[in-house]
Structures are given as structure tokens and as C-alpha cells.
N, C-alpha and C positions, 0 to 999 in steps of 0.2 A: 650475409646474415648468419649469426651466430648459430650453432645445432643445440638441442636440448634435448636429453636423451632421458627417453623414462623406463622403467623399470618393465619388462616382458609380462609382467600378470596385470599391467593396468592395461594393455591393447585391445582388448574387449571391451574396457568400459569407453576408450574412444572411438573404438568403431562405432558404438551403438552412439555416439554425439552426444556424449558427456563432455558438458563444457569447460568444466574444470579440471585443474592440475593441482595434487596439493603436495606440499612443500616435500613429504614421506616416500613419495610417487615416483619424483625422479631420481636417474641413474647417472646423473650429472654434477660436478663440486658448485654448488648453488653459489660460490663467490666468485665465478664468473661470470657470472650476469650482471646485470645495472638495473634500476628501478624503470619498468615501462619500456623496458628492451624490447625490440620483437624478435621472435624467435623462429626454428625451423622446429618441427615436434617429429623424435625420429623414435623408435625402437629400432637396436642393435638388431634383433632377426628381423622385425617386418617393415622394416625402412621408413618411409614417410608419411606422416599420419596428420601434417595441417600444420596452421601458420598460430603463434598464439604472443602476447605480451604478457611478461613475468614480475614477478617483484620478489627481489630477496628477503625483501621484510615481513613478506606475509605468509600466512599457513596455506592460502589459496597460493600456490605457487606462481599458476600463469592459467590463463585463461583463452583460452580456442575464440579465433576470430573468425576461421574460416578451417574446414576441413578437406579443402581443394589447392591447388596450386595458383594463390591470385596474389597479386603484386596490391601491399596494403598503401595505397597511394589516398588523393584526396579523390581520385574516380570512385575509387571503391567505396568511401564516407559514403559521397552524392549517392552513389546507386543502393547501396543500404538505409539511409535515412529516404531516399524518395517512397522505396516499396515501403517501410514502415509509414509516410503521410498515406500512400494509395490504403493503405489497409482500412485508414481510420474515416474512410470515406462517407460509409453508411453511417456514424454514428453522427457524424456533422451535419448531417439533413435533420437531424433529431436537438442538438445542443449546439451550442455557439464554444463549450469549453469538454478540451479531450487527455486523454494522454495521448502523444505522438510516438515516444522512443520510449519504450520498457526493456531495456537494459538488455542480457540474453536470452530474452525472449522476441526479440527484433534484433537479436544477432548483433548486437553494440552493446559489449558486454561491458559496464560502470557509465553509462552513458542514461540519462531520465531527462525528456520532454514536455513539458505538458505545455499546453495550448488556451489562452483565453481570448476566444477571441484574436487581435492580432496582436498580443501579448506572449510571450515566452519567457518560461520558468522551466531553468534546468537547471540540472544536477552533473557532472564531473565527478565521481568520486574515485577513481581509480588512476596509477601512476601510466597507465598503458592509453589509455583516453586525453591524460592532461597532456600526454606528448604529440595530441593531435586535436588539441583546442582550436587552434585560430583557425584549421582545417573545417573544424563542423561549423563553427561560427559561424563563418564563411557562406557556408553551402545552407545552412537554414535563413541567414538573410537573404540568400540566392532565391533559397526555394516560396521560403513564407511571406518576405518582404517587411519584416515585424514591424511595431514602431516602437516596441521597448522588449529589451531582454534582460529578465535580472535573471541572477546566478543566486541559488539555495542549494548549494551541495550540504551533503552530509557530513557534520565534524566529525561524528563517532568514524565513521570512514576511511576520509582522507588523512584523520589522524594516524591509522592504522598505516594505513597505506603510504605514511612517513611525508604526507602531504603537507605546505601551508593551508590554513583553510582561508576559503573565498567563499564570499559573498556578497550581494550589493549588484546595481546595475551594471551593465557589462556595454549597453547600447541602447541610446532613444531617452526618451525624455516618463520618467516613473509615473503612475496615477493612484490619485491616493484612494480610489476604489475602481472595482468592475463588478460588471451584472451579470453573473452565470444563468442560463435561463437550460431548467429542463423542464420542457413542454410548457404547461403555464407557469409552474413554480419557477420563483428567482431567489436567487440567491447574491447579496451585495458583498465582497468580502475584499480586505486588503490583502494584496498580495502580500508586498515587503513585511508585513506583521505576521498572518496564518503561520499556521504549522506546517509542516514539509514544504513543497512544492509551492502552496498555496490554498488547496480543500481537496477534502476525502472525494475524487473523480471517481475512485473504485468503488465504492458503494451505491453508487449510483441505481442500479439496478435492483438489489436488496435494497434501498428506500422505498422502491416502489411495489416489490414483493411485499413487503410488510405492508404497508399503505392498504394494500389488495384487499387484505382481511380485516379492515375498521369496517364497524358499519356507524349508522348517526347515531350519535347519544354514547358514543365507549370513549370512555376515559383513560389518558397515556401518560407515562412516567417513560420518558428519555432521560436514562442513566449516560453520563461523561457525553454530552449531546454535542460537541464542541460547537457548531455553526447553527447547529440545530434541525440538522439534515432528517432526522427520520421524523419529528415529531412535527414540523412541519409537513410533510407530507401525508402524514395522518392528518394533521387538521384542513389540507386540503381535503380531503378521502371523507370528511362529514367527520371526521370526530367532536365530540362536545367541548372538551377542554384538552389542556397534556402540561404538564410539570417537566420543565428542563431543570439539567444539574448538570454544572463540569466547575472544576476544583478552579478552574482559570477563570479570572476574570474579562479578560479580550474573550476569552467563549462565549460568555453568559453578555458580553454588549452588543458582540457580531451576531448572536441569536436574534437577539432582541430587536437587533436592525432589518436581520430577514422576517420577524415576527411581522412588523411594520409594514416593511417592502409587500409584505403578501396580503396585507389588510386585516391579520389576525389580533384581536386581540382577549383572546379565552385560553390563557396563560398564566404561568406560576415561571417564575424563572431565580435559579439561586446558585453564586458563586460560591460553592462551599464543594467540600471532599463528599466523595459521595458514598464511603464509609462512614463518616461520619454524621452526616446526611440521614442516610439508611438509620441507622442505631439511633438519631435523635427523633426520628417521625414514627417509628414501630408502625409505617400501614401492615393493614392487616385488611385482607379482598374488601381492595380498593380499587383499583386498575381493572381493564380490560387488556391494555398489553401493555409492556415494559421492552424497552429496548436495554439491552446491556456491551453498549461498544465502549470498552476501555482504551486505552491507549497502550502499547510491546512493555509488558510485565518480563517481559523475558527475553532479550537480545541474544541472551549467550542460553547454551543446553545447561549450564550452573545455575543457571537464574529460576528452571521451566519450574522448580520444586516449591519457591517462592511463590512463583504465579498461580500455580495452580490453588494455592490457598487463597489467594487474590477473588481470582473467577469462582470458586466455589462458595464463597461466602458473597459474592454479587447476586450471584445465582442461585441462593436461599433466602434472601431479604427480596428479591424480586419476588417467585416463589411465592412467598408469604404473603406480599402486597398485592400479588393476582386475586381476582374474584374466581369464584367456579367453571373452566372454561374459560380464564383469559387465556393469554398467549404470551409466553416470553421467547423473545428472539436474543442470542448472544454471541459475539463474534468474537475472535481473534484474530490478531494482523500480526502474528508470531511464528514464525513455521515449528518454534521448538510444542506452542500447545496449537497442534491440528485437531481435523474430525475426530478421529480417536480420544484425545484428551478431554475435549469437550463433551463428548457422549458417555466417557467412564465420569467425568463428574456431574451428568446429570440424575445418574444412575444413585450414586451414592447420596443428590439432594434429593432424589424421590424418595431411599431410603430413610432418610433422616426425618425429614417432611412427612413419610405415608403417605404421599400422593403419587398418580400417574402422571410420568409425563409423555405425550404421544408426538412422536416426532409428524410435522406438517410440511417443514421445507427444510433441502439443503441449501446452503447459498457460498458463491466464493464471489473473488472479485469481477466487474464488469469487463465486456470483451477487449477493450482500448487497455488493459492489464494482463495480455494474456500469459499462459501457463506452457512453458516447453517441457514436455514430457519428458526430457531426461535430464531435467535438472528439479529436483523435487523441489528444492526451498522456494522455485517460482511459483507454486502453491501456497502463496503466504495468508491469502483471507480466508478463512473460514468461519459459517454461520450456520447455526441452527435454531427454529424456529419451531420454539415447543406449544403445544396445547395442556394446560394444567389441568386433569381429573381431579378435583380434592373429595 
């Protein structure tokens, strides 16, 4: 196995199990290496510091698979992907659909699972994982026994990552829907069609947070509602009515299907931008809550300055359409606009507003998404869930 030698002042941050290597870091001519190499990770004084795959092409240099001495074979796949299924144990007595493998934060760093059922949607996005596809393949037909696997990797990614990109079935015969069931709520959605994986699994939990504080008779505007996750679960929770809006229109049909599926029908639903949207209906305390989940304004830290004028003018048209004492809840799935960014622009719509806003809940993503503590960007969902004083 190749050595890869990094620089003496990054040995700290792997001791402390920082996953990543980036391109600046090493003390190695980066043209000796191959795409999805695996590597030995050496410092010149403190000698061996873990096993990692690298990629010449990217700014993430290489990525720590393990920071022990273990032989990266197809044992070691199995034994990594079994503890990430054992993890997801308790959440399965609860839903029939999970995330399985969340990337490095289940220590399978470019590697994404999710589970419907005994359907499988995964992700591949990185050149160090594609060199051990037929390997995990393998091992989760071993382990789950699927009856269909399609492949949604990420093209912005694997582009990056100097990958073809893939997608499409991989094994089994496709279905042209499935039934997500959380608790009573279902939800009906095409996998091959959906956004990323399949449906927002991470929010999971935050639907049900919000949901928490409907009481009967409050009225809800679910801003970019794609499947229609939160505003559905408000109308299970007694709500009176709720207005959906997402710029897509497969949003605004697959809503409309789960609308059905649940027996609702005390609904407004409209495929239109919801800037523009917002600007054509001027409510004004209307709403009891407003949900505002956009869709990543901001992929790159170039982007975050863009977004933020995005979410700040979401989050003064909600605002505005709140009654006295609604509640807007808002999220990002952007690690460039975190807690922080979120709270300096609530600040400044209270200022502009004159109203109060009182923070009521914080929210990130659901446990089957968990967050490794020393890789921050696995902190990607962030929500907060305001109470409007006007």
C-alpha cells in the first residue's frame, strides 16, 4: 500500500478523528496517487495515523476509513455496514422506511443507504467507494435480501470526483410507487422520480415537532413543501386547512397523492415559485404557522451570500402572513447557512418587521442521519422554530 505523508501541523486534527485530508494538507507530490487509491496516512515524526482513499482531483484529498490498522477487505464492508443496519434498529419498530449508511458518520465515507421497506436507494458518490461497489452490493443483498436496488448517486459529486455518473436500477424488478408509513401518516411516493434518495427521511422528526404545536382550527402555509411532509402532519394534528407551494410540479402531484392517501381534503395546493407566490397573494396575519423548507441555496461557501437573501426574504413574507402568535418554523439543509445564520437573519427580519421573534425549538436532522462530531459539515439540517410577537 502506497504511504501518504501529510504535513506535521495537521496531526492534531487526526488525532482528534477528523475525517478528512484536504488537498493543502499533504506532504506528499499528489501525482502519485490514482483516483480511489487506498492509502497508508503517515506523518514523517508521528508515523502512522490510519488507512484512508484519496483522489487527486479533489480539494478533499482522501478521506480516513479507519484510524486503526485493519485490512480494508470486503470483511471490513460487512462488519461496517451490519453496525450501521444494527443502529437503525429502534427506529424500524417506529417506520417501515430509514436511512441505513450515512456516509462518515457510519464510518463509510461517500457511501448513502436508505431503506424502504425492502427496497434500496443508494448513493456512491466518491472514487474510493466506486472501487468497492460490487463489494457493498454484495454484502447488503447478503444482509437485507432486497427485491430492488436503484442507484441515485449525486452528479454534482461524482462529477467532481471525475466519476461517470450512474443511476437507474442496479437489482430487482422497480415499483412504480411505495408506502412510507410514520405512525398513522403515509406517505405514497416514486422512488425513480423523488428528489435525492427518494423523500426528506431526515425531517422526520421536525414534522412531528411542528405538528406538536397545531391546535384545531390553525391555519398552515407549507412554503417549498415538496411531498408535503410538514403540512400533512399538521392536518393530521387537527389543523383546519394548509396551503402547499413548491415550484415543481411532481411536488405539488405527489402532495396531492399523499393529501388523498391520508383522507385529507381541506387544501389549497400550487405549483408555482414561491417567491413569487409570496409577492402575488401579499397575506398579511393569515396563517397560524408557516413552514419555510427550501431546497441547498447554497452548495459552495460562494453561494452562502446569495442564499442568505433567499431565506431572508422567505422569512419576512412568512413573517408577515403569520397572525399574532403564529409560529414560523425554517430550515436549512446547507451547512454553508447554519444555526448562526439562521438566527442573525431572524434578527434583522424582526428588525425590519418590529416584531418579536421568540425562539420555541431548535431542530437538526433525525437520528438514522447522524452527526459525527468531528466533521462539522455532518451538521447539515438546521431548524428553527419561531413564535411571532407582533
Amino acid at each position: 500500500m502506497n504511504k501518504l505523508y501529510i504535513k506535521h501541523s495537521i496531526v492534531p486534527k487526526l488525532r482528534r478523528f477528523s475525517p478528512w485530508i484536504y488537498v493543502n494538507e499533504i506532504d506528499s507530490p499528489k501525482e502519485e496517487f490514482g483516483s480511489g487509491e487506498l492509502v497508508a496516512v503517515f506523518s514523517k515524526t508521528d508515523g502512522f495515523l490510519g488507512t484512508a482513499y484519496v483522489n487527486p482531483k479533489c480539494t478533499i484529498f482522501g478521506r480516513i476509513l479507519t484510524f486503526g490498522k485493519e485490512s480494508i477487505d470486503k470483511a471490513f464492508f460487512a462488519k461496517r455496514i451490519q453496525k450501521a443496519i444494527s443502529k437503525r434498529a429502534r427506529l424500524l419498530t417506529k417506520t417501515n422506511s430509514v436511512r441505513l449508511i450515512h456516509s462518515e458518520a457510519d464510518f463509510l465515507p461517500g457511501l448513502i443507504v436508505d431503506c424502504y421497506g425492502d427496497t434500496l436507494s443508494l448513493q456512491i458518490n466518491t472514487s474510493g467507494m466506486e472501487a468497492f461497489r460490487e463489494d457493498i452490493i454484495f454484502i447488503l443483498k447478503q444482509e437485507l435480501n432486497p427485491s430492488w436496488i436503484i442507484e441515485k448517486s449525486d452528479e454534482n459529486s461524482r462529477t467532481i470526483e471525475g466519476l461517470e455518473l450512474k443511476n437507474g436500477t442496479i437489482f430487482g424488478e422497480p415499483k412504480a410507487q411505495f408506502e412510507i408509513e410514520e405512525g398513522a401518516i403515509k406517505f405514497l411516493i416514486d422512488i425513480q422520480e423523488s428528489q435525492k434518495t427518494g423523500f426528506y427521511l431526515d425531517q422526520r422528526r421536525n414534522r412531528a415537532i411542528c405538528a406538536s404545536y397545531i391546535k384545531p382550527n390553525d391555519k398552515v402555509l407549507d412554503l417549498c413543501c415538496n411531498a408535503g411532509g410538514f403540512g400533512i402532519y399538521a392536518l393530521a394534528n387537527q389543523a383546519k386547512s394548509c396551503v402547499f407551494v413548491d415550484i415543481s410540479e411532481h411536488a405539488i402531484t405527489q402532495t396531492q397523492t399523499n393529501l388523498k392517501a391520508n383522507k385529507f381534503a381541506n387544501y389549497e395546493a400550487y405549483a408555482q415559485d414561491v417567491f413569487a407566490f409570496m409577492k402575488e397573494k401579499k397575506y398579511k396575519d393569515t396563517f397560524d404557522m408557516v413552514i419555510v423548507d427550501p431546497p441547498s441555496f447554497a452548495k459552495t461557501k460562494e453561494q452562502s451570500h446569495g442564499a442568505k437573501k433567499g431565506f431572508k426574504q422567505l422569512l419576512l413574507e412568512a413573517t408577515r402572513a403569520l397572525k399574532d402568535g403564529g409560529l414560523v418554523a425554517i430550515f436549512s439543509c446547507s451547512f454553508h447557512i447554519a444555526k448562526k445564520e439562521l438566527l442573525e437573519l431572524a434578527m434583522e427580519v424582526s428588525h425590519d418587521l418590529k416584531v418579536q421573534l421568540v425562539l420555541e425549538e431548535e431542530m437538526m436532522q433525525d437520528s438514522d442521519h447522524p452527526c459525527l462530531i468531528n466533521a462539522s459539515a455532518s451538521f447539515y439540517l438546521n431548524g428553527l422554530l419561531f413564535r411571532v410577537e407582533k
